[in-house]
KOLNUBA-774685 format. One record per residue: residue in three letters; x, y, z of N, C-alpha, C in turn. Coordinates in steps of 0.05 Angstrom, whole numbers, padded with zeros to 5 digits, always signed. Example, Ala and Ser with C-alpha at 12.3 -4.5 7.8 and 13.67 -1.06 7.14 Angstrom:
2
ALA+00264-00114+00156+00246-00090+00156+00264-00066+00156/SER+00257-00045+00142+00273-00021+00143+00258+00001+00157/
***
This chain:
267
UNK+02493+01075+02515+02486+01103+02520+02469+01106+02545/UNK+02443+01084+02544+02438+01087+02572+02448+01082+02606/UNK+02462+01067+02594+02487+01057+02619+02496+01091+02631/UNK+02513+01090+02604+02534+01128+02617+02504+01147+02629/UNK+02486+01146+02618+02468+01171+02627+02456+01161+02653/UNK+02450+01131+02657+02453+01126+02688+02475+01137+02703/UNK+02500+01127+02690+02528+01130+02703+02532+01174+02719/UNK+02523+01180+02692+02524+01217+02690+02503+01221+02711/UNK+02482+01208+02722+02466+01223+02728+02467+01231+02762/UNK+02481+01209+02778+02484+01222+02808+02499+01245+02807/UNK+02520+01248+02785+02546+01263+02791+02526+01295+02779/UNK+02508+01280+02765+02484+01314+02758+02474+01314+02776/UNK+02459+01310+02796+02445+01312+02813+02468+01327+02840/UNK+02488+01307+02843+02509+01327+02860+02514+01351+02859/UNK+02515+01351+02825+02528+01391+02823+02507+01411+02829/UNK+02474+01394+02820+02456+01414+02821+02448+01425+02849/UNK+02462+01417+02868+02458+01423+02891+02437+01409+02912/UNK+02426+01376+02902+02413+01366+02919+02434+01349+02943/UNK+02449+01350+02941+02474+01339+02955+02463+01348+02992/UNK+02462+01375+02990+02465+01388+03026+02445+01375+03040/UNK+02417+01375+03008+02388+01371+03024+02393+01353+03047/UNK+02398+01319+03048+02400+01316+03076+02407+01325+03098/UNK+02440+01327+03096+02452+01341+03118+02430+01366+03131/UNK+02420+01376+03111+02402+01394+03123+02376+01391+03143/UNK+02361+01366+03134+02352+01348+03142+02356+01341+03170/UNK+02389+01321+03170+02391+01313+03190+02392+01335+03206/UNK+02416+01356+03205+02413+01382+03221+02390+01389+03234/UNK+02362+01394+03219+02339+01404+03231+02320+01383+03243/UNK+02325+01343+03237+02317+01338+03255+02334+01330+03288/UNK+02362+01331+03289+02378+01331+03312+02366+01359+03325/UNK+02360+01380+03312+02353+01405+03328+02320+01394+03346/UNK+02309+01387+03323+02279+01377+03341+02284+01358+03363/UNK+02305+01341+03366+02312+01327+03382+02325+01338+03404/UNK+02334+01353+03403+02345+01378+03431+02324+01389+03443/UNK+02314+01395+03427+02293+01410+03438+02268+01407+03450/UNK+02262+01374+03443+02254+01360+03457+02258+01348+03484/UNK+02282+01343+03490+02296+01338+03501+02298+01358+03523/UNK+02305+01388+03507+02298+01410+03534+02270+01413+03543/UNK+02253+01407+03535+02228+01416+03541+02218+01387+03553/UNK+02228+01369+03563+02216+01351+03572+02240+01353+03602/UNK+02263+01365+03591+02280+01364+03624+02273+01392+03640/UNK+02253+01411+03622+02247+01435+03645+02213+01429+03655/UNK+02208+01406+03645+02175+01396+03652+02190+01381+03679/UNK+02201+01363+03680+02205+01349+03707+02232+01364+03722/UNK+02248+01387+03717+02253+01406+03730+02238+01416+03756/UNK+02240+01425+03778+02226+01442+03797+02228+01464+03785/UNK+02200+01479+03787+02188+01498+03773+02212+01524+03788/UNK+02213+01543+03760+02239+01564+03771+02269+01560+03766/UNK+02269+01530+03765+02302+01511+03754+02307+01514+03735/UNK+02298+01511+03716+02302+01506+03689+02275+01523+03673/UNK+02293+01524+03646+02268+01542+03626+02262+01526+03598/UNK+02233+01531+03600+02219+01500+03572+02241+01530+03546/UNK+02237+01515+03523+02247+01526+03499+02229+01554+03496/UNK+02197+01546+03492+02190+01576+03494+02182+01596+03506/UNK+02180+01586+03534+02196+01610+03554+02221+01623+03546/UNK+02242+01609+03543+02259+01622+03526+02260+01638+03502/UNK+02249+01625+03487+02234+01648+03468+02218+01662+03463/UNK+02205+01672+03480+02193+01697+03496+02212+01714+03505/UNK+02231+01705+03526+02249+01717+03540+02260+01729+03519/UNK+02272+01723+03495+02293+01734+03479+02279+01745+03462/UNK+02251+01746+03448+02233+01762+03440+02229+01791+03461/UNK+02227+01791+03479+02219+01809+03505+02256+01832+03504/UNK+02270+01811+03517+02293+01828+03515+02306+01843+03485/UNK+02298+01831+03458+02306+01842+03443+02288+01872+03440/UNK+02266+01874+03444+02239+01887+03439+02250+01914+03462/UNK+02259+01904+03481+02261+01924+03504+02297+01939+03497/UNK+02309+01922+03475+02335+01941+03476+02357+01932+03491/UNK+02351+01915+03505+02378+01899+03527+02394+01884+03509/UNK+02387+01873+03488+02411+01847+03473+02424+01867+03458/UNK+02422+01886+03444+02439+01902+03423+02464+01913+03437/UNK+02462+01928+03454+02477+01942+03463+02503+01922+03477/UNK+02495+01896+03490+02513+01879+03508+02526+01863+03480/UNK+02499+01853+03459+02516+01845+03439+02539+01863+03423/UNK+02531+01890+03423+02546+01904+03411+02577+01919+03426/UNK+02585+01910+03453+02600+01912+03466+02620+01883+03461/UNK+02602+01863+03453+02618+01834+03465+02629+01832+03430/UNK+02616+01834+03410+02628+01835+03388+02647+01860+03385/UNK+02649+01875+03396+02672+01890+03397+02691+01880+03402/UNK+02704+01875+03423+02719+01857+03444+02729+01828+03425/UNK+02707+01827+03423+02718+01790+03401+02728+01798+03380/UNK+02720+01811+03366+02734+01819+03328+02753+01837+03340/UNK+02759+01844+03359+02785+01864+03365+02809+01838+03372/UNK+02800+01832+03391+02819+01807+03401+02824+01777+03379/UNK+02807+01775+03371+02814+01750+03353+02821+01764+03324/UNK+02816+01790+03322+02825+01788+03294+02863+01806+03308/UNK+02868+01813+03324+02890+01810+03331+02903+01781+03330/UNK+02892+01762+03348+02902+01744+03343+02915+01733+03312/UNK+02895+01728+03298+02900+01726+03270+02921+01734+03255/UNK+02922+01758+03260+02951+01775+03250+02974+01762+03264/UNK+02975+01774+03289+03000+01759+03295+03010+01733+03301/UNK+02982+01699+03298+02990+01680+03293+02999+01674+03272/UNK+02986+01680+03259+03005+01670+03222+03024+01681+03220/UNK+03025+01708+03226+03060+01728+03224+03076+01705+03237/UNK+03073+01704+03265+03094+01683+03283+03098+01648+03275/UNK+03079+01645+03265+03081+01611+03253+03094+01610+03233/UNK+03087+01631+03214+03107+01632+03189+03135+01635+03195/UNK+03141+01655+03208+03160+01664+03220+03176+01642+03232/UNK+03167+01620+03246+03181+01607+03260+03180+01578+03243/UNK+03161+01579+03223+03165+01559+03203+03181+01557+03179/UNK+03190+01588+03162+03210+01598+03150+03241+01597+03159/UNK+03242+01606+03182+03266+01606+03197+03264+01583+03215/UNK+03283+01565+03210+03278+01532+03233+03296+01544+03253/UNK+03322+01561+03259+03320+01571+03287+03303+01580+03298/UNK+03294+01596+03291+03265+01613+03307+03249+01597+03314/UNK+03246+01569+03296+03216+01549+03311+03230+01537+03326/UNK+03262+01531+03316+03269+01510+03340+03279+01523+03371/UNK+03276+01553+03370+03277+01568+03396+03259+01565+03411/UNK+03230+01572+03391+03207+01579+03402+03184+01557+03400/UNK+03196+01544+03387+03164+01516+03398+03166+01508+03427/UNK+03175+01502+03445+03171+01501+03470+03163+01516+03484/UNK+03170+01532+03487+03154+01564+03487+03123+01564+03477/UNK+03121+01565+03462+03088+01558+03441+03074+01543+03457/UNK+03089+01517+03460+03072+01496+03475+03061+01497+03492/UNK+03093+01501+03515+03083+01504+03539+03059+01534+03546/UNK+03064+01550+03535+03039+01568+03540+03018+01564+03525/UNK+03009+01551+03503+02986+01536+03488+02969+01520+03515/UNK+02988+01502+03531+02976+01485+03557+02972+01501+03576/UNK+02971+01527+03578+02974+01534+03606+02948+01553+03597/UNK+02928+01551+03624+02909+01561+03620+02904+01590+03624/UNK+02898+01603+03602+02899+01631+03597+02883+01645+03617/UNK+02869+01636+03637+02851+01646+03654+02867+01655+03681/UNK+02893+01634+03684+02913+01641+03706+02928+01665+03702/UNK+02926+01685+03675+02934+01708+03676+02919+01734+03680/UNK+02893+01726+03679+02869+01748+03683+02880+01768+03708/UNK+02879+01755+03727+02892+01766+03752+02914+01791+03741/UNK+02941+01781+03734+02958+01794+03733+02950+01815+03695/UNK+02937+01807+03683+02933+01839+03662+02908+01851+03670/UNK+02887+01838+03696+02878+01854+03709+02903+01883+03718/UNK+02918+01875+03731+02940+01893+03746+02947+01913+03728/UNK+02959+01895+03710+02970+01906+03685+02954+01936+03670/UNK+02933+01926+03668+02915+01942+03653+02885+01944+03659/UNK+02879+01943+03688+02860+01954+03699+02834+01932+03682/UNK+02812+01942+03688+02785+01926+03678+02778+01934+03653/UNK+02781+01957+03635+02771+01971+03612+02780+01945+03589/UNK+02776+01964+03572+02772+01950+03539+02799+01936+03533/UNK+02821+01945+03535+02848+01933+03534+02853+01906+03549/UNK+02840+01907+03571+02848+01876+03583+02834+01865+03576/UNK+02799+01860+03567+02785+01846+03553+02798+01839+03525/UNK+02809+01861+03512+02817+01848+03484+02837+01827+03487/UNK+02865+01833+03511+02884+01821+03509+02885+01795+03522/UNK+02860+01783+03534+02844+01758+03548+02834+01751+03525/UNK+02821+01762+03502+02815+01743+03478+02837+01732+03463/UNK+02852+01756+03462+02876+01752+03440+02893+01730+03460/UNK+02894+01723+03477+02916+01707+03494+02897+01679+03486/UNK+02881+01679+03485+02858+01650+03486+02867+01639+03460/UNK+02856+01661+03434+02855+01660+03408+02881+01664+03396/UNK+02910+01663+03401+02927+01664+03381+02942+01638+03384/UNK+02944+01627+03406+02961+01597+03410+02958+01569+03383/UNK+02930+01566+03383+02922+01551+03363+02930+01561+03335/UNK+02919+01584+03334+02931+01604+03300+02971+01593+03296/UNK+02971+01605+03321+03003+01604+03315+03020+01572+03306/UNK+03004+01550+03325+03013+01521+03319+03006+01513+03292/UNK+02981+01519+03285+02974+01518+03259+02991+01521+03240/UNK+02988+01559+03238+03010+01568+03212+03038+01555+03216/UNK+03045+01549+03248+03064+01531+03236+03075+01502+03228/UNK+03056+01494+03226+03049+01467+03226+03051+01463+03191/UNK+03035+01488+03178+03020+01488+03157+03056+01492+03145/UNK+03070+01507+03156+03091+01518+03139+03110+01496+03136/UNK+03116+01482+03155+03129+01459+03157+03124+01444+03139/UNK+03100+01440+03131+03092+01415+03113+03094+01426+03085/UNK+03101+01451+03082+03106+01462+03046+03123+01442+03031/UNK+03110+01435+03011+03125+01417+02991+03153+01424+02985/UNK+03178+01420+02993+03199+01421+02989+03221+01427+02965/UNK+03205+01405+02953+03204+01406+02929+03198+01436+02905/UNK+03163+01444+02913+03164+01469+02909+03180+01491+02907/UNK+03193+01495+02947+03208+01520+02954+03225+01513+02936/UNK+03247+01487+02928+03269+01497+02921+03267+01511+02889/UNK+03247+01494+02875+03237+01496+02855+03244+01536+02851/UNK+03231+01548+02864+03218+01573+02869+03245+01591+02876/UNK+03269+01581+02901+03293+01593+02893+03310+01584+02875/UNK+03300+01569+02866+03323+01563+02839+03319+01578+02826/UNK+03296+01599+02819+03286+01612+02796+03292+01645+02812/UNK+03307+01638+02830+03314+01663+02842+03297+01684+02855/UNK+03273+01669+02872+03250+01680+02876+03259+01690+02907/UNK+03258+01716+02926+03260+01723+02950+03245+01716+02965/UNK+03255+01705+02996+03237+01689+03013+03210+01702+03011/UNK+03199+01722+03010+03171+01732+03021+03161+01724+02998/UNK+03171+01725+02971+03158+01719+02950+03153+01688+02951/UNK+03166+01671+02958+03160+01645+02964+03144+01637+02991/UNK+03142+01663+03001+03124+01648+03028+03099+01656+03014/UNK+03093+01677+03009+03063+01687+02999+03058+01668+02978/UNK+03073+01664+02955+03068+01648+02923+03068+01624+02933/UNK+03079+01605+02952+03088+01577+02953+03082+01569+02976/UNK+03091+01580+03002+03082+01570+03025+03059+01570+03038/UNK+03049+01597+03040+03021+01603+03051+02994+01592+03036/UNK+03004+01584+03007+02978+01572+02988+02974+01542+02994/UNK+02994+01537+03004+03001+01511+03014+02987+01492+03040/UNK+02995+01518+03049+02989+01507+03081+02958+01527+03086/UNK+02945+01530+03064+02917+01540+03076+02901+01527+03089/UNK+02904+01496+03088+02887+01492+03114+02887+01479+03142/UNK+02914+01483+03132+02923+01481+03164+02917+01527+03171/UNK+02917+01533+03166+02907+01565+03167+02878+01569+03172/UNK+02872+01560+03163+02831+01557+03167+02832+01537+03188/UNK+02838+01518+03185+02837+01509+03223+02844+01517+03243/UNK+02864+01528+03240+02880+01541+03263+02859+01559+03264/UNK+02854+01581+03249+02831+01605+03254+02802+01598+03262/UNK+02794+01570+03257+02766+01570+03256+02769+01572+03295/UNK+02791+01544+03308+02789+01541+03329+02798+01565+03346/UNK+02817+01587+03340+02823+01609+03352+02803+01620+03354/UNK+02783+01624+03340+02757+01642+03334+02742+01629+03362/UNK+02735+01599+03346+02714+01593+03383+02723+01593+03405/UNK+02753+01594+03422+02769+01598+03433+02765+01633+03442/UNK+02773+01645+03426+02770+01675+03433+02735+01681+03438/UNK+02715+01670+03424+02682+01677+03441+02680+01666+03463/UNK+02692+01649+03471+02692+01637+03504+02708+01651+03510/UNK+02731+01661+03512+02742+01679+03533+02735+01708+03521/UNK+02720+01713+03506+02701+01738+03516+02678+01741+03529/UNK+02671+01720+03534+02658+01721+03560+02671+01712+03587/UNK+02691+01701+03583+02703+01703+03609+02719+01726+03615/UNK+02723+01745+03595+02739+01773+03597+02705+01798+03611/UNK+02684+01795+03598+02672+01803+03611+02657+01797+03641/UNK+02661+01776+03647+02656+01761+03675+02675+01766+03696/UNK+02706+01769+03684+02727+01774+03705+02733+01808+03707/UNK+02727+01817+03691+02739+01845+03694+02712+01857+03692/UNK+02717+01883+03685+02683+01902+03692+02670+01888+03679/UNK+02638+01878+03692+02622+01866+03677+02605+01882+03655/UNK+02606+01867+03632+02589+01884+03614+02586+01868+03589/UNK+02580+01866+03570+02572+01849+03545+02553+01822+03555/UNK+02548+01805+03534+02530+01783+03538+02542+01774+03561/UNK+02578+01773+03568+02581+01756+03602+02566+01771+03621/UNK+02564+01797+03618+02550+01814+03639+02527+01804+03642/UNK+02500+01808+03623+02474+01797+03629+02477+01772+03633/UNK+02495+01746+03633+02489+01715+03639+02506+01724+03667/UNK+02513+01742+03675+02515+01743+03706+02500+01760+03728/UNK+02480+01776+03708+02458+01788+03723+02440+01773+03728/UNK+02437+01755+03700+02411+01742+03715+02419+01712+03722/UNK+02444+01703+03720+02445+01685+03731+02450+01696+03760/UNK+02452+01708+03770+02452+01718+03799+02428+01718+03807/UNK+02404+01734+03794+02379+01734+03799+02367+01701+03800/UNK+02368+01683+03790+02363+01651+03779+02341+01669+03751/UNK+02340+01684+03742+02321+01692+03715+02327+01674+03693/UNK+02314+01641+03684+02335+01616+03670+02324+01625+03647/UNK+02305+01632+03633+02301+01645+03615+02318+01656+03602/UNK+02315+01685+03615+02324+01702+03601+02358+01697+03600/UNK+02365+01683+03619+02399+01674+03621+02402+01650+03604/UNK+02385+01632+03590+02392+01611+03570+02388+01623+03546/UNK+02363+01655+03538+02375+01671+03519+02395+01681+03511/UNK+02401+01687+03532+02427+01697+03520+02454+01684+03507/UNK+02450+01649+03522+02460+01632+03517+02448+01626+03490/UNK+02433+01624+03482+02425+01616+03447+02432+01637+03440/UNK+02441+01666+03449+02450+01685+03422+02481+01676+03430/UNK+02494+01669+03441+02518+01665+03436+02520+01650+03425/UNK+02510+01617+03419+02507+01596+03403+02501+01604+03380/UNK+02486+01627+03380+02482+01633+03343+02506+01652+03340/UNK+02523+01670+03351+02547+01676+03345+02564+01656+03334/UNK+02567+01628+03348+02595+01605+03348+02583+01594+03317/UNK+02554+01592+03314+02543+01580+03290+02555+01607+03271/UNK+02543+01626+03274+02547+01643+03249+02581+01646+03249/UNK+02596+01649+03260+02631+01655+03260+02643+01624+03244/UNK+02620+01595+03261+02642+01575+03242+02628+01567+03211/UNK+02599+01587+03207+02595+01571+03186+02609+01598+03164/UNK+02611+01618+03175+02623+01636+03165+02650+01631+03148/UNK+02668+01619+03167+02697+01613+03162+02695+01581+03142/UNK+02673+01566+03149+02678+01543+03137+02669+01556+03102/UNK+02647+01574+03098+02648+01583+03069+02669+01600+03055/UNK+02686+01610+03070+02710+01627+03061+02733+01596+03053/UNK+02730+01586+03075+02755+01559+03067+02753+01544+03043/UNK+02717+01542+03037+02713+01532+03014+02718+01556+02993/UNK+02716+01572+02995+02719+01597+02966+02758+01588+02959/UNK+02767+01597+02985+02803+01604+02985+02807+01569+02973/UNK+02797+01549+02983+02812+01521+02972+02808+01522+02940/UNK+02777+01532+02935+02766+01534+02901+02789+01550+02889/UNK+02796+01573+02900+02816+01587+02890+02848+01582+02892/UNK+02849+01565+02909+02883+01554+02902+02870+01536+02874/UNK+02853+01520+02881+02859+01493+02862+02857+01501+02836/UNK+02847+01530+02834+02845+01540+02805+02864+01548+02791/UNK+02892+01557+02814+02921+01563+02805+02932+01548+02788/
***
């Protein structure tokens, strides 16, 4: 009896939730270690070069206080949840699509690819033309960054549906959409959560390069005012609120992946 209650007792301690404590741990001491690290490379910096950590945090205390981060943040998250959650839609539509139908993938995967490799920045120019500097060419510079990966994904994910399953599912006389939604898509969820997590960080880097190339404005706007000015401060703030965007978007998606996997495996 004492054996098993040794045996029972890591697997209690796992569920009760002491499991993260390290990771958490390590997390917060690798952070003291950056940060160390910055504050010892803006000490032997030439003064004006570089900014210690809490200069920086002043800076982003100061600019939040004065009203400058809301408004550029609240422009650049526009732009990103417009464009990547476009993306989203129409990657999975098109992966499925070309993963359901093997003409369609076997038309269009080369296609996929080759514009997957080709860097989305060589079209800025021409949907500049297209569509001037406003809100439309910013969204359609995210959505071009952010749907390539979605799309390889869902189709990646659809390809690999247990076979077995589908036929299982028309034997019983089930219609394709009913077998893509019931059978395929449950399937390939994580090849879907990958594909989305990386479209996601994909589309916040080219929203700032959609605000840098076309009218400047959102967080690319202020990391080009004051990086113009040399202001390292207040321009590596802004850089830690974008870093806490990429943190909050992947830890965001990594807790939904865990809910949606809890919930297939409960099927």
């Amino acid at each position: 009896m004492a054996e098993d209650a040794r045996a029972v007792g890591p697997r209690q301690r796992a569920s009760t939730g002491a499991a993260p404590l390290p990771v958490a741990a390590l997390r917060l001491g690798f952070l003291a270690l950056v940060l160390l690290v910055w504050w010892l490379a803006a000490r032997a910096a030439p003064a004006g070069l570089f900014a210690s950590p809490a200069a920086v945090a002043r800076a982003l205390a100061r600019l939040l206080a004065e009203g400058r981060i809301w408004p550029a943040l609240g422009q650049s998250l526009t732009v990103y949840l417009a464009g990547t959650g476009a993306a989203v839609v129409t990657g999975i539509a098109l992966g499925a699509l070309m993963g359901m139908i093997r003409p369609v993938g076997q038309m269009l995967d080369i296609y996929v690819h080759g514009l997957a490799a080709t860097p989305r920045v060589a079209f800025i120019p021409l949907i500049i033309v297209l569509l001037g500097l406003g809100f439309e060419a910013k969204i359609l510079i995210v959505f071009l960054g952010a749907v390539m990966p979605i799309v390889l994904n869902a189709y990646a994910g659809v390809r690999a549906a247990d076979p077995d399953l589908v036929e299982m599912a028309r034997a019983t006389g089930a219609a394709r959409g009913r077998i893509l939604a019931h059978v395929v898509l449950p399937g390939a969820l994580p090849y879907l959560v990958a594909g989305v997590r990386i479209g996601a960080t994909i589309g916040l880097i080219n929203t700032v390069v959609a605000e840098l190339y076309t009218a400047v404005s959102g967080l690319g706007g202020l990391l080009a005012l004051y990086g113009s000015r040399f202001q390292m401060a207040e321009y590596l703030a802004v850089v830690v609120v974008l870093a806490a965007i990429g943190v909050a978007m992947t830890e965001g998606l990594r807790l939904a992946e865990r809910r949606m996997l809890r919930w297939r495996g409960s099927d």
